[in-house]
Structure formats: C-alpha cells, structure tokens
C-alpha positions in Angstrom: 0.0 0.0 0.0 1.6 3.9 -1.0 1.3 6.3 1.7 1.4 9.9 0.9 3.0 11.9 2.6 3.2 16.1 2.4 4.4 18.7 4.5 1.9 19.5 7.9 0.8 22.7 6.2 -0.1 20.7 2.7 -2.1 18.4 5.0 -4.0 21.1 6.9 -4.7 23.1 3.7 -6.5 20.3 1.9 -7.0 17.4 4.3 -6.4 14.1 2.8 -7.4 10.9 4.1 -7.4 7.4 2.8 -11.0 6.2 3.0 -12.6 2.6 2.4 -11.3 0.5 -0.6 -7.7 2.4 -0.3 -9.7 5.3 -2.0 -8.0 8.8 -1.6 -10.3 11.4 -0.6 -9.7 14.9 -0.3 -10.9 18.6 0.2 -9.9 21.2 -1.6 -10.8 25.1 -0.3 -10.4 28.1 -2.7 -9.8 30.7 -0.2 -10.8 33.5 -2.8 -14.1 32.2 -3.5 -14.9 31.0 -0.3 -15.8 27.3 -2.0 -15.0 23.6 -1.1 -15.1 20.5 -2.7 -14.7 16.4 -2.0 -12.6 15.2 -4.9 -12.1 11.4 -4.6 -9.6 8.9 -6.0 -10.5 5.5 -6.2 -7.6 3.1 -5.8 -5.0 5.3 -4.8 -3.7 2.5 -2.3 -2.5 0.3 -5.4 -1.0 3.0 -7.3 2.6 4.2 -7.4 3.8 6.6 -4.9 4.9 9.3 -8.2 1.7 8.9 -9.6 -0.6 9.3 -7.0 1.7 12.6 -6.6 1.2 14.0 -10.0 -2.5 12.8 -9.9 -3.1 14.7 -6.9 -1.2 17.8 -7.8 -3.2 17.7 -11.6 -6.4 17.5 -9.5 -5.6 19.9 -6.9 -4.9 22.2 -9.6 -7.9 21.6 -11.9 -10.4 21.6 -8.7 -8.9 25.1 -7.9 -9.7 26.7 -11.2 -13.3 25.4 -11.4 -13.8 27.1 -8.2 -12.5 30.3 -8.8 -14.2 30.1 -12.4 -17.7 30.0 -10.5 -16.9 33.2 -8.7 -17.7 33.9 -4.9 -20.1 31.8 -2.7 -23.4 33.8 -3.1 -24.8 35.1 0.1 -28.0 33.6 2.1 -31.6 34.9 1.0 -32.2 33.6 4.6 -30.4 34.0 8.0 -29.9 31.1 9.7 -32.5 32.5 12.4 -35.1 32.9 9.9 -34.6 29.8 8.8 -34.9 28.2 12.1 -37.5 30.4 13.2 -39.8 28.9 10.0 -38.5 25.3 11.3 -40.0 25.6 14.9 -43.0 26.7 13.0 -43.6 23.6 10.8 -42.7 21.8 13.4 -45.4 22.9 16.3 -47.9 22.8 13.3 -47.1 19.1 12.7 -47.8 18.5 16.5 -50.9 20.3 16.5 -52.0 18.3 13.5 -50.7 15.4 15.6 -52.4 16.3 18.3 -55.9 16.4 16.6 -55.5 13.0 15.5 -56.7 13.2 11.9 -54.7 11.5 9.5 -55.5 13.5 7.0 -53.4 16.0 7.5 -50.1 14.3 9.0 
C-alpha cells in the first residue's frame, strides 16, 4: 500500500485521508471564492507513490480553477435565524395536527 506523505501545512490546507477501498479522498478550499469541494480517488492504495503525486497535484490544480471560475459563494436569502424560526413553525404545526389525530393532514 503507497502512503502519501506532504508537509503539515499541505495536509492542513487540503486534508487528505485514505478512505474505504484504499480510495483517496480529499478537500480542496479556494480561499478566494470561499468554495469547497470532495474530490475522490478511487484506488489510490495500489497506485505508485509518483503517480498518486502527479495525480493529486493535476487535481488539486484543476479543482482550484473550477472554483474560482464560478466566482464567490453567493450570500443567504435567509439567516440562519429565519430559517430556524420557520423550522420551529412547521414543526409545532405538525404536533398540532398530531395532536388532533386526523390523518388527513399528517
């Protein structure tokens, strides 16, 4: 099995992990965008330590300029109180309906 190894900065900034099946599975952040993305390699375990390298520097790169290319991370319609607000809402409705005992409108 190939182990990757990087420097503790190259690990923080996009956080590989080996996951199940000796896939490769990694974030990638674009800082200027505000974006993330999961970008998976399956059966990184059985390939060669150079390869994997290139593979995940090519995708690393390639992940990065599709995130940029979509621009910055558009901005709520909704705070995240309003949204919870409207939550608790269908949520004591449901238990009144629950309540009532008609089917009907569960």
């Amino acid at each position: 099995m190939s182990r990757l190894y990087l420097p503790i900065n190259e690990w923080t900034k996009s956080k590989y992990r080996m996951v199940e099946g000796g896939t490769l599975a990694m974030t990638i952040d674009e800082e200027t965008s505000g974006r993330r993305r999961l970008v998976v390699i399956p059966g990184a375990a059985q390939m060669d330590i150079e390869h994997l390298r290139a593979l995940v520097e090519w995708q690393d790169e390639v992940t990065r300029k599709q995130l940029k290319a979509l621009g910055p991370k558009p901005e709520p319609e909704h705070s995240k109180e309003e949204i919870a607000g409207a939550l608790k809402e269908v949520l004591a409705s449901r238990n009144r309906r629950k309540e009532t005992g008609n089917p009907k409108y569960l």
